[in-house]
C-alpha positions in Angstrom: 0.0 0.0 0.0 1.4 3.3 -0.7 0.6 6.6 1.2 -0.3 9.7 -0.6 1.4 13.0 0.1 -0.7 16.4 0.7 0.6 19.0 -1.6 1.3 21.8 -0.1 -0.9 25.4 -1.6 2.1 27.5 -3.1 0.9 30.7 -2.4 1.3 33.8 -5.3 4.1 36.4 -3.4 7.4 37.0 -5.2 8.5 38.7 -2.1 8.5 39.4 1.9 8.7 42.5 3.7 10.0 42.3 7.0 9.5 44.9 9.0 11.2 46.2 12.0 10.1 46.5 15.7 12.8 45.3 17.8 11.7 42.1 20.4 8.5 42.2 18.5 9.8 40.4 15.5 9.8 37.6 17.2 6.3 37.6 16.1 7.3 37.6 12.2 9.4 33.8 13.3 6.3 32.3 14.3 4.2 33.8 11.8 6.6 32.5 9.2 6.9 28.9 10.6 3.1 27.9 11.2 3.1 29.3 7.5 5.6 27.2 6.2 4.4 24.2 7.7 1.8 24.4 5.9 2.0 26.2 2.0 4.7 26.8 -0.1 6.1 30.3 0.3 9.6 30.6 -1.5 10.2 34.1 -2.2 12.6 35.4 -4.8 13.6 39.0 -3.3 13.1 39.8 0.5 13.3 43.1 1.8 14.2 43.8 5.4 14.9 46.6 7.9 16.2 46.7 11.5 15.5 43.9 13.7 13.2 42.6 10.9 16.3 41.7 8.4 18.0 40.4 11.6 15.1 37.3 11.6 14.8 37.2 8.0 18.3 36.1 7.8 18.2 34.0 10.7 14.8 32.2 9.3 16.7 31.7 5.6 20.3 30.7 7.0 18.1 27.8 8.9 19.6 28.6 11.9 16.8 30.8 14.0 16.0 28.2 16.1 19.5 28.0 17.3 20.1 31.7 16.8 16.7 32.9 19.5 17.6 30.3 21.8 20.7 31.8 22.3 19.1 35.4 22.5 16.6 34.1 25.0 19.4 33.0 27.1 21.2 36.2 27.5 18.1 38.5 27.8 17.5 35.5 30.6 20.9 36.5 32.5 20.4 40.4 32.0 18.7 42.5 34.6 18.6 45.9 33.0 18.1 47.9 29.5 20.2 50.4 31.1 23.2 50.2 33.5 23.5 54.0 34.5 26.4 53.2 37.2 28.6 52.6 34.3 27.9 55.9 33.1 31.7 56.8 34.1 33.1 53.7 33.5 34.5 51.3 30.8 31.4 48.5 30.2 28.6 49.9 28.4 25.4 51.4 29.4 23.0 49.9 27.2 24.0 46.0 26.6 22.0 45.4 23.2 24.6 45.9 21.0 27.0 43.2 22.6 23.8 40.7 22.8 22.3 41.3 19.3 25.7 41.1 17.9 26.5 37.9 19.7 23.2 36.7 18.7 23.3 37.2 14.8 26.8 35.6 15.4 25.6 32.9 17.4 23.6 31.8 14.4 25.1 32.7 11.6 28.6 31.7 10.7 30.7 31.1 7.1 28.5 27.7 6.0 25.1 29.6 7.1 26.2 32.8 5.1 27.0 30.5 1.9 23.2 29.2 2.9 21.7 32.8 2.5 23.8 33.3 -0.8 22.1 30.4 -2.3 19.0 31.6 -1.8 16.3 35.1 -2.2 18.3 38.2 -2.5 18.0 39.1 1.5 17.8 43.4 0.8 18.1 45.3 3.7 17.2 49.1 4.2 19.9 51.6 6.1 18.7 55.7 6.3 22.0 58.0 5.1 21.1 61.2 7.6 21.5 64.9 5.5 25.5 65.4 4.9 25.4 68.6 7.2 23.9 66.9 10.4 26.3 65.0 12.5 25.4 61.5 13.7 24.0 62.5 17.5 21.7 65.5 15.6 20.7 63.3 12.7 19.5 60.5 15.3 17.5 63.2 17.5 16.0 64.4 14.4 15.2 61.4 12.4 14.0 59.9 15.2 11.9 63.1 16.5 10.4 63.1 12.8 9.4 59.7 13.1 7.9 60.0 16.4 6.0 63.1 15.0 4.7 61.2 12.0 3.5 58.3 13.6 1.5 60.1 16.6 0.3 62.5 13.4 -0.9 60.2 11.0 0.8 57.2 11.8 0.8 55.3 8.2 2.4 52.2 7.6 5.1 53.8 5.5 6.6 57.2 6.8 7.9 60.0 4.5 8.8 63.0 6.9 12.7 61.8 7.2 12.9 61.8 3.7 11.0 65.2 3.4 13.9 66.3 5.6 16.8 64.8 3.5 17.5 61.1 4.9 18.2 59.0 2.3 17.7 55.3 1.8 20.6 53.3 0.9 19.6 49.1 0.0 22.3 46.5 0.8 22.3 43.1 0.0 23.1 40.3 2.3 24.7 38.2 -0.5 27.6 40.9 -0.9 28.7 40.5 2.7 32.0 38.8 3.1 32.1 37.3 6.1 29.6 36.9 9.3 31.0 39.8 11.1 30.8 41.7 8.0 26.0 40.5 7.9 26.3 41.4 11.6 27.7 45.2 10.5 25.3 45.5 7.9 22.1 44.5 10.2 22.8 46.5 13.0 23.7 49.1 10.7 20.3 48.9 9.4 19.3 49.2 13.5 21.1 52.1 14.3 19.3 53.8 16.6 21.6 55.5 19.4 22.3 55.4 22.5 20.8 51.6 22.3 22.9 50.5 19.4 26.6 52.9 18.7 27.0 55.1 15.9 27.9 52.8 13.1 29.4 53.2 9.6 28.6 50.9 6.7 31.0 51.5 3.7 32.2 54.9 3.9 29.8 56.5 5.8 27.1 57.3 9.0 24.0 54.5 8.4 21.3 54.8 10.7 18.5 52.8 11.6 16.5 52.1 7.8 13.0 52.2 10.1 13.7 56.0 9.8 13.5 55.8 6.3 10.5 53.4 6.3 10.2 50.5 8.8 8.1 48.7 6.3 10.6 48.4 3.6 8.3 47.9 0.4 10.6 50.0 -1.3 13.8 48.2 -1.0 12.0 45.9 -4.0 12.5 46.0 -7.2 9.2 47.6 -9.0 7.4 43.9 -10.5 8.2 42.4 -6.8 6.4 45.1 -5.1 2.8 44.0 -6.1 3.2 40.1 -5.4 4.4 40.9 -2.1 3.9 39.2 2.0 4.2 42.1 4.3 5.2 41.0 7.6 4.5 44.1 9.9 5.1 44.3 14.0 2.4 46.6 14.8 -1.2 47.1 14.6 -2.7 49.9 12.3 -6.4 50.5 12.0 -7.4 48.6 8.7 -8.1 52.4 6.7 -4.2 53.1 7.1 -3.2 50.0 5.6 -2.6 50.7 2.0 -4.7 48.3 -0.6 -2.4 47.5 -3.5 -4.0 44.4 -5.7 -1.2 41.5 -5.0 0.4 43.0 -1.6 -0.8 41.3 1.4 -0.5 43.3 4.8 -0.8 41.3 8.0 -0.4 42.7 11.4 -0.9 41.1 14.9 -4.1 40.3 16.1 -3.4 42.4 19.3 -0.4 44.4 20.5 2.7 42.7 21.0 3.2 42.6 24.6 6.9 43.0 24.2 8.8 46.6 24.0 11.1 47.4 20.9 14.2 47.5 23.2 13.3 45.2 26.0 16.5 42.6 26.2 15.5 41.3 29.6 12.3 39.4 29.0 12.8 35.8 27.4 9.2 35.0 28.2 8.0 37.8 26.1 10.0 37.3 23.4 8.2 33.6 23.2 4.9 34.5 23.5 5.5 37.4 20.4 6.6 34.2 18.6 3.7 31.8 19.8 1.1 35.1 18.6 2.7 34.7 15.4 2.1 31.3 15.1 -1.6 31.6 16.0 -1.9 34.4 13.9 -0.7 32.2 11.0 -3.0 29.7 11.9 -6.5 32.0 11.4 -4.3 33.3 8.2 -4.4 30.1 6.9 -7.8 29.1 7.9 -8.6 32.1 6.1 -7.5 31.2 3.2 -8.9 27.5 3.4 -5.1 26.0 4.1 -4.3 24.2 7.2 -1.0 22.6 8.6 
């Protein structure tokens, strides 16, 4: 007797969006594996920005699992987001850079970088601030303008911090040398001081892309951006969301109970992963496929 195998429904997107938000991607991981348990989703191009293109990579190198267990450990041993007693010391005030370096690290070395060469063009969005604002000024503004914006009118894709002269600059993860070389380029594309350094990427300041737009749509080529997943981190009431036949917006089904910058909570960075994953689920069900 032989057993029949269930195709899988390969579903119509040429592309993903990841979109940033910090510990709250967590909830893209889980959206993405009760997904592909159960359709086929094999993207050609996908876009990333901020913490967003740190899980895309992780989820393509196939090495996430090993890469969030590792993060969960060291948010598990870390008391604080801020250590203001080593304000006039050495050691660093805010410990995210160390742990979401060691993280990306963790999970990605030279085999699982040949991995992510081999496969969809990984694209991921930094913001170039205006040449005559120095890094600390073009943070407070960028990040002011964004702020602004979003308590405004609060779209899904931003424009004031290019209104004022940031620039977006697209960098591919299959031009990166070496891990430590992916690990510059995503927390370049995270740059958002005094959490994560001042960084330079190839010549010059890079700031956090979410400035820019932290739903990176535009880091696609134009035919990709219409057959298009969009994974976002947030909720936005259903009017803001734009409608663009092809493109599929989801969003969690309730606020992720995790903060952007909150490295000291393992237990909420699993349940913004097991909201993915049950998110997926009614997705699915939705659309009359089930694991």
């Amino acid at each position: 007797m032989t057993s029949k195998r269930r195709m899988k429904t390969e579903l119509p997107f040429q592309s993903v969006v990841f979109a940033g938000g910090g510990s709250r991607c967590l909830w893209q991981v889980g959206f993405w594996e009760e997904l592909r348990g159960a359709v086929r989703l094999e993207p050609r191009i996908v876009a990333g920005v901020s913490a967003g293109a740190a899980m895309a990579c992780m989820i393509l190198s196939g090495r996430v699992d090993e890469g969030l267990r590792f993060f969960a450990h060291l948010t598990s041993r870390n008391r604080r987001n801020a250590y203001f007693r080593n304000l006039f010391g050495r050691s660093p005030v805010f410990p995210h850079y160390d742990m979401y370096r060691s993280a990306i690290l963790h999970a990605i070395g030279p085999g699982e970088l040949e991995t992510l060469r081999r496969g969809p063009d990984i694209r991921i969005l930094m913001a170039r601030p205006p040449r005559l604002l120095g890094p600390r000024s073009a943070t407070l503004l960028g990040m002011g303008a964004y702020s602004l914006e979003k308590l405004i009118s609060g779209p899904v894709h931003p424009v004031y911090a290019s209104r004022l002269g940031y620039t977006a600059e697209v960098a591919s993860a299959r031009d990166c040398r070496t891990p430590e070389e992916l690990a510059d380029l995503i927390i370049a594309s995270s740059c958002t001081p005094p959490f994560v350094p001042v960084m330079r990427w190839r010549g010059g300041i890079a700031l956090d892309g979410g400035l820019i737009d932290n739903v990176p749509v535009a880091a696609l080529d134009e035919r990709h951006r219409s057959s298009a997943l969009v994974l976002l981190t947030r909720r936005y009431p259903q009017e803001r969301i734009p409608a663009v036949p092809g493109r599929t917006y989801v969003q969690p089904s309730v606020p992720i109970g995790i903060t952007k910058w909150d490295y000291t909570n393992p237990r909420g960075l699993q349940e913004a992963r097991d909201l993915g994953r049950r998110d997926a689920a009614a997705f699915l069900k939705g659309m009359g496929a089930t694991a």
